[in-house]
C-alpha positions as CSV (number, residue, x, y, z in Angstrom):
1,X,50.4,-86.4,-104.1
2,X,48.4,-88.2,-101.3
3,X,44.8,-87.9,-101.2
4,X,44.6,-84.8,-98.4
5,X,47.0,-82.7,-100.1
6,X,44.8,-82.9,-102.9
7,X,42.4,-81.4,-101.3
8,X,44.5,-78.3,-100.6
9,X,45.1,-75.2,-103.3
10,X,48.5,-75.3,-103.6
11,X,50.9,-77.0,-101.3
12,X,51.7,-75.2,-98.2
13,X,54.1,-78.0,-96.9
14,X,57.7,-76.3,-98.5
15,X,56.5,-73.7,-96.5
16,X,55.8,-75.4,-93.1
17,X,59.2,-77.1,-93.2
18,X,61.7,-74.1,-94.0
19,X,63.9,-74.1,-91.3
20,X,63.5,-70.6,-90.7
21,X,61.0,-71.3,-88.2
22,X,62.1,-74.4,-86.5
23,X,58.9,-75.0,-84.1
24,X,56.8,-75.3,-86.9
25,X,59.2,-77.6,-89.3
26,X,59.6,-80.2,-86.3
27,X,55.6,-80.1,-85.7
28,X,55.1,-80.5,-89.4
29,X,57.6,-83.4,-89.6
30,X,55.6,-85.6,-86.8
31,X,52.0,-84.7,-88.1
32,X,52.0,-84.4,-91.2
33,X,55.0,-86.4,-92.8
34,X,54.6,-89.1,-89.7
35,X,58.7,-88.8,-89.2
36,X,59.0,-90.8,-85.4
37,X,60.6,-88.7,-83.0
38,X,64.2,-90.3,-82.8
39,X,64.4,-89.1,-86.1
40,X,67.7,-87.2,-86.7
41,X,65.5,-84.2,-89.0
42,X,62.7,-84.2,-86.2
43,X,65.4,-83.9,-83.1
44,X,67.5,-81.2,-85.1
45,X,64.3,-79.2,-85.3
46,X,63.0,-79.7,-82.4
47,X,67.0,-78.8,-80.9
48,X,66.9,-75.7,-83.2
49,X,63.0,-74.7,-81.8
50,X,64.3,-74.5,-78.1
51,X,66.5,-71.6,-79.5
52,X,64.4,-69.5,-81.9
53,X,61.1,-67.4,-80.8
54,X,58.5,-68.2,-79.9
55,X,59.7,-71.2,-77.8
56,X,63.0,-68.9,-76.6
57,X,61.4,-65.8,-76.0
58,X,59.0,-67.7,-73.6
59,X,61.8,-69.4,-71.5
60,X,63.9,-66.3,-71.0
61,X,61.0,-65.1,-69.4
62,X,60.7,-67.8,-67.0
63,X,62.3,-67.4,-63.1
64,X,64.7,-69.8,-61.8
65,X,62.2,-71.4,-59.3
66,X,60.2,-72.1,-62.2
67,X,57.1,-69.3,-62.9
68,X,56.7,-66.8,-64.6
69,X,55.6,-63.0,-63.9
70,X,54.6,-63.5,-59.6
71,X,54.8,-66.6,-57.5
72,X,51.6,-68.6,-56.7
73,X,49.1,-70.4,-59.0
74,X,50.2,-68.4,-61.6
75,X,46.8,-68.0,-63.8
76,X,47.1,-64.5,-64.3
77,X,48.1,-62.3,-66.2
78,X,46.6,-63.3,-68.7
79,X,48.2,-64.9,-71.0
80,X,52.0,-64.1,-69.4
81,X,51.6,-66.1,-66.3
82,X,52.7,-69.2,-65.1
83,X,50.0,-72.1,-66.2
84,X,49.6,-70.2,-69.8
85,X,53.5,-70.5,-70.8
86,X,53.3,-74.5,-70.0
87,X,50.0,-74.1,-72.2
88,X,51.9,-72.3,-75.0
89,X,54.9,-74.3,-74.8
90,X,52.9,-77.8,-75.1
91,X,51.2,-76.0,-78.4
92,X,54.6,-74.9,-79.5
93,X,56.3,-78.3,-79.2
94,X,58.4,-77.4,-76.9
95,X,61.0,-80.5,-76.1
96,X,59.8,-82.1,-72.6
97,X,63.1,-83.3,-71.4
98,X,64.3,-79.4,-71.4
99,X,64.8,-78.8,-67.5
100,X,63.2,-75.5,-68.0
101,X,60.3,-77.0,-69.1
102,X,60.3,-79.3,-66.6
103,X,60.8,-77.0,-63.8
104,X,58.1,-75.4,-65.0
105,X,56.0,-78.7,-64.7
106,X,57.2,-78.8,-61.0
107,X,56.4,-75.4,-60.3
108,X,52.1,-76.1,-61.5
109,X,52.5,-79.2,-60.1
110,X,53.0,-77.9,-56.5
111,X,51.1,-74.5,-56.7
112,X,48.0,-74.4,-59.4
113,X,46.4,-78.0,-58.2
114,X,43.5,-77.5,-55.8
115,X,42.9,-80.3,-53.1
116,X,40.3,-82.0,-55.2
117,X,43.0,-82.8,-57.7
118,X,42.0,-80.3,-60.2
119,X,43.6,-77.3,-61.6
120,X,42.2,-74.0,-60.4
121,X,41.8,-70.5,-61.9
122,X,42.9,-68.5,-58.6
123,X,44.5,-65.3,-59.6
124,X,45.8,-64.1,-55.8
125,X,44.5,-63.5,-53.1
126,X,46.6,-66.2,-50.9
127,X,49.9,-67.3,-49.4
128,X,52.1,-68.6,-52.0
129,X,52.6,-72.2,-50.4
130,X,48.4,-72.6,-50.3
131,X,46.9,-74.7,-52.6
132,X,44.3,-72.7,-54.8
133,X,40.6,-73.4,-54.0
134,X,38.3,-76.0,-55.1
135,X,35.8,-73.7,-56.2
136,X,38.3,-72.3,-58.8
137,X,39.0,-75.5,-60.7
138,X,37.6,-75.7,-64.3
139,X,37.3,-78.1,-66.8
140,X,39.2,-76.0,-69.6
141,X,42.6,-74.5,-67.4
142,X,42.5,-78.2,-66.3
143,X,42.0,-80.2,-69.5
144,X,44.9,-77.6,-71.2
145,X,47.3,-77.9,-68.2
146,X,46.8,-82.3,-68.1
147,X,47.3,-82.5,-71.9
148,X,50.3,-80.2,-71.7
149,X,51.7,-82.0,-68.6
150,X,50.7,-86.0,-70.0
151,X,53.2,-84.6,-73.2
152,X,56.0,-83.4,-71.1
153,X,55.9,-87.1,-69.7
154,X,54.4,-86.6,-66.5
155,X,51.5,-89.1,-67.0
156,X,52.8,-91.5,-64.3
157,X,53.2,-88.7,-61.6
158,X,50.4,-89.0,-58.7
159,X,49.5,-85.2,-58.8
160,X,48.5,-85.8,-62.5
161,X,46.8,-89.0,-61.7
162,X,44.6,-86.8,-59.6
163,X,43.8,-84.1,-62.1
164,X,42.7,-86.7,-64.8
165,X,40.4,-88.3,-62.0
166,X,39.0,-85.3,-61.5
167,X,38.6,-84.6,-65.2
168,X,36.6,-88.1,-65.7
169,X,34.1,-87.4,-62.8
170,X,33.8,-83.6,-63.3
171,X,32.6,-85.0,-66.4
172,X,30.7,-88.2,-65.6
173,X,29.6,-86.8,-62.1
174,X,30.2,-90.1,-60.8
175,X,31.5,-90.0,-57.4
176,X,31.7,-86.2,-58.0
177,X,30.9,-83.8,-54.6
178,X,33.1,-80.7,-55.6
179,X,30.3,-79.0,-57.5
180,X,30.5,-75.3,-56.0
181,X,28.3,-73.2,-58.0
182,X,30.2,-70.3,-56.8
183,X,32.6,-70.7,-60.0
184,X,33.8,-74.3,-60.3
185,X,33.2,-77.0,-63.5
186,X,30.3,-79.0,-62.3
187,X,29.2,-82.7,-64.0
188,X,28.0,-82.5,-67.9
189,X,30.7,-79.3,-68.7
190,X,28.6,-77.3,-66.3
191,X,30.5,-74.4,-65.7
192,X,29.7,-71.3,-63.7
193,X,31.4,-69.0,-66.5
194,X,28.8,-70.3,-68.3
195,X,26.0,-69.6,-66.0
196,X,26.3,-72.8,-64.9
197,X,25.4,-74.2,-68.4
198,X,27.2,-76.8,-70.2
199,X,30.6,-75.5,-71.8
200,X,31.6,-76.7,-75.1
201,X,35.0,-75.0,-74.5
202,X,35.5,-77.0,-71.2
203,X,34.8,-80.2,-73.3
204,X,36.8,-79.6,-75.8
205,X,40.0,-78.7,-73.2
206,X,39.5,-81.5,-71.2
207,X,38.8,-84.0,-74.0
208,X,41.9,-83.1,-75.6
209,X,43.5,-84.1,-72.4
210,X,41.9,-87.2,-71.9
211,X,42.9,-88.3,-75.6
212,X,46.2,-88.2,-74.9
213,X,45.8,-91.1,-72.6
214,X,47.8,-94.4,-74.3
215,X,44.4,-96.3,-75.4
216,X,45.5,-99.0,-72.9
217,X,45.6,-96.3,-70.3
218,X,42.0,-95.7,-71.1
219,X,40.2,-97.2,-67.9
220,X,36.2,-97.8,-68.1
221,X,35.2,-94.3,-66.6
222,X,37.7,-92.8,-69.1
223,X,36.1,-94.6,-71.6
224,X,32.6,-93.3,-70.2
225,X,34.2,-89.6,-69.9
226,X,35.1,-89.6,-73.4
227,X,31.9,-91.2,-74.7
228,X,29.9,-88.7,-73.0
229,X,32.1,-85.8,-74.3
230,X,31.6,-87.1,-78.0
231,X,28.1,-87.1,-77.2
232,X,27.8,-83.2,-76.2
233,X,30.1,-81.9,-78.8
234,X,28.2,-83.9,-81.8
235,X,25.0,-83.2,-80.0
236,X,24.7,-80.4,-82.8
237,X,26.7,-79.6,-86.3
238,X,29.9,-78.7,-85.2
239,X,29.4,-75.8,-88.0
240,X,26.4,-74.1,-86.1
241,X,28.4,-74.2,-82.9
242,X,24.9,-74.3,-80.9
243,X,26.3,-75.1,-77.6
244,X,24.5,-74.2,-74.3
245,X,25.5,-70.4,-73.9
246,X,24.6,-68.4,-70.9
247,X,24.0,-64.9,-69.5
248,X,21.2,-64.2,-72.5
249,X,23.3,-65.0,-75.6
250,X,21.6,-66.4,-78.3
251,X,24.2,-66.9,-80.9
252,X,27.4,-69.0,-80.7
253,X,30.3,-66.7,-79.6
254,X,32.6,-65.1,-82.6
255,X,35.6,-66.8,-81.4
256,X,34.4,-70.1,-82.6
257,X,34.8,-68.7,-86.2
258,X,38.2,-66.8,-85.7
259,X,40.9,-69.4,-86.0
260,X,44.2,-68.5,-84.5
261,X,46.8,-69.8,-82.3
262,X,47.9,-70.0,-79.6
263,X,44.9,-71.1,-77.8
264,X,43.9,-70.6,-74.2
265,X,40.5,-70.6,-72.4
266,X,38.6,-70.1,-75.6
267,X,38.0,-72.6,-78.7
268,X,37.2,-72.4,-82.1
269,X,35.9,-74.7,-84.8
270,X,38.9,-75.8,-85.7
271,X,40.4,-77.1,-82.1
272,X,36.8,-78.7,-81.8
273,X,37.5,-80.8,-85.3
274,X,40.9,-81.8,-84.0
275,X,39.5,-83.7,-80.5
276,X,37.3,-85.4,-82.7
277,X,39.2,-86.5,-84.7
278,X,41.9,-87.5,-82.0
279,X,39.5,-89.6,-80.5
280,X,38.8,-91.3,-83.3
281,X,35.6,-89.2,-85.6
282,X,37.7,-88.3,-88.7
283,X,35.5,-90.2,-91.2
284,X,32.0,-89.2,-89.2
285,X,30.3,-87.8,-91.3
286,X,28.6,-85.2,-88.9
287,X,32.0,-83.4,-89.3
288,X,31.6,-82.8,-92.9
289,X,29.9,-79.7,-93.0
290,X,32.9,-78.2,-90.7
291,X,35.5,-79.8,-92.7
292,X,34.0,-78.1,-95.5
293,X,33.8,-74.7,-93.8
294,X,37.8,-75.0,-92.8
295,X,38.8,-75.8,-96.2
296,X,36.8,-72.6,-97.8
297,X,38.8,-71.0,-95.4
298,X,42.4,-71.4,-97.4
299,X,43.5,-69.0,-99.7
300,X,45.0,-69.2,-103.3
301,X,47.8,-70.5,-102.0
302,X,46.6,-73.0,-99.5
303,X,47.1,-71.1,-96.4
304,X,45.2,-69.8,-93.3
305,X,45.0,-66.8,-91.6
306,X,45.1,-66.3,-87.8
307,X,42.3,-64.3,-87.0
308,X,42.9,-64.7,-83.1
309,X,46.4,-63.8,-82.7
310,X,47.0,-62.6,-79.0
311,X,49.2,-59.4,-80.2
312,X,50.9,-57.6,-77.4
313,X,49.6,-60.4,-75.2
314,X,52.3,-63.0,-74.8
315,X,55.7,-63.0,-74.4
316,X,56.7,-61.8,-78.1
317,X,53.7,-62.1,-80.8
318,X,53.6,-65.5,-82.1
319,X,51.8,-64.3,-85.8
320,X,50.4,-60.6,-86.4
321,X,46.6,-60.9,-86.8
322,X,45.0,-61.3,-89.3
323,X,48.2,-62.4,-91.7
324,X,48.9,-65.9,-92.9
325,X,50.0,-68.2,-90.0
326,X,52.0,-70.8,-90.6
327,X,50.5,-72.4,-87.2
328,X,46.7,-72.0,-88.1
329,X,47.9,-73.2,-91.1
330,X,49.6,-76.7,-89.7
331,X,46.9,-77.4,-87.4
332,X,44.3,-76.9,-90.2
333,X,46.5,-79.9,-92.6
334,X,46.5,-81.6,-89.3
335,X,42.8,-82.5,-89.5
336,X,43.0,-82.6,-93.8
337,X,45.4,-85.4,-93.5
338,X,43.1,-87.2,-90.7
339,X,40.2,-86.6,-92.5
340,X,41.1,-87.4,-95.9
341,X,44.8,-88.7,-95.7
């Protein structure tokens, strides 16, 4: 038994791979039993996942030209429209060279970009064909919507280009002029949600994007991006979640401590342990007391509960709340195995 399942009451990985649930078995093969992705187990799951719910239920939802619910950006509803179902179907591991998923890429591409290059909450309001307003854009529906897009292989289109641009300087405030207090992500994870504070949720969103950058990929104000990210989200224990937090609160929001899946706006503890450890952080030791917290979180048997389940939200409910998940679950061994694997 390698050293992270060790560290796990009981072993939850039988479970994870039955193919009753197909997303889940082909995620579990890649990140936790490190099978490549030409391997003929990971493409029959992945194969089997594009026809089984949650991954199906999402895609017969979808419109020919692409969206989902109403044309336009596509931000709301919340969390049936457009830009959440790309979200979803990067968390779900959907397969990128689906057309449907790719469609779906083109549709974002040409309606939920704002001229500044980054992706922009606008929930109506305006012509289809108009490009949502700089004001709107945010570091977290950007950072999801990059990540998701960089996996469905759209790294080297110019439209994305401009959204991770956008990212680094929202974040660096280097050459950054689209600042609108009005609403938009402003330099340091400001973020007017936040009463114009600093947003650990907006960090964590778009460092998750800018992590899945190829390292070589990784240009000096990436590199400065990131490094300044790190910085805010290790600025206190992860555990205490004491981020800047607006509008009069003076304790971290409940959400951090609720693990579930899938994710959207929000964060919790968990996502915030999986960046760092993306980027590098598994063995800082600044992440221990966290670590420690998500493992006291198992049960008997070594699995998690999704305490955050967006019921009666999406299209079909992923897990019922508040039941074992076999996604918290998987995402939870994700950061074991990096942390003590």
């Amino acid at each position: 038994m390698t050293t992270w399942r060790a560290m796990i009451k009981g072993d939850p990985l039988p479970w994870l791979l039955d193919e009753e649930t197909p997303a889940v078995r082909h995620l579990a093969l890649r990140q936790l039993l490190d099978r490549p992705a030409d391997a003929p187990e990971v493409r029959q799951a992945r194969a089997a996942a594009m026809h089984a719910d949650p991954i199906a239920a999402i895609l017969a939802a979808q419109q020919p030209e692409g969206y989902w619910v109403k044309p336009g950006p596509g931000y709301a509803p919340k969390y049936r429209g457009t830009v959440w179902q790309l979200i979803f179907l990067d968390q779900l591991g959907a397969d990128g060279d689906d057309a449907r998923v790719q469609a779906a890429c083109d549709y974002i591409l040409a309606h939920s970009q704002a001229k500044s290059g980054g992706f922009a909450a606008w929930q109506g309001g305006q012509r289809e064909d108009a490009p949502p307003p700089p004001s709107l854009a945010l570091h977290c529906l950007n950072g999801n919507l990059l990540r998701a897009l960089i996996g469905f292989g759209r790294l080297d289109d110019a439209r994305v280009q401009r959204a991770i641009d956008w990212q680094v300087h929202a974040i660096t405030g280097e050459d950054f002029s689209d600042y609108y207090r009005s609403g938009t992500s402003g330099p340091g994870f400001r973020c007017g949600s936040n009463e114009y504070l600093p947003c650990a949720w907006g960090a964590i969103k778009g460092l998750l994007a800018l992590a899945r950058l190829p390292a070589h990929q990784r240009t000096p104000p990436v590199a400065r991006a990131i490094q300044q990210g790190v910085a805010f989200l290790l600025e206190c224990d992860p555990l205490s979640a004491a981020y800047p937090a607006g509008w009069g609160n003076t304790t971290p929001s409940p959400a951090w401590f609720k693990l579930g899946f899938p994710l959207g706006y929000s964060a919790d503890l968990l996502q915030n342990l999986t960046v760092l450890c993306e980027l590098g952080l598994a063995h800082d030791a600044r992440l221990q007391p966290a670590v420690t917290w998500l493992l006291g979180k198992q049960d008997a048997t070594g699995r998690w509960r999704n305490e955050a389940a967006a019921n009666g939200k999406t299209w079909g409910n992923i897990d019922q709340q508040g039941q074992v998940s076999k996604w918290v679950t998987l995402r939870a061994c994700t950061v074991i195995k990096a942390v003590f694997g």
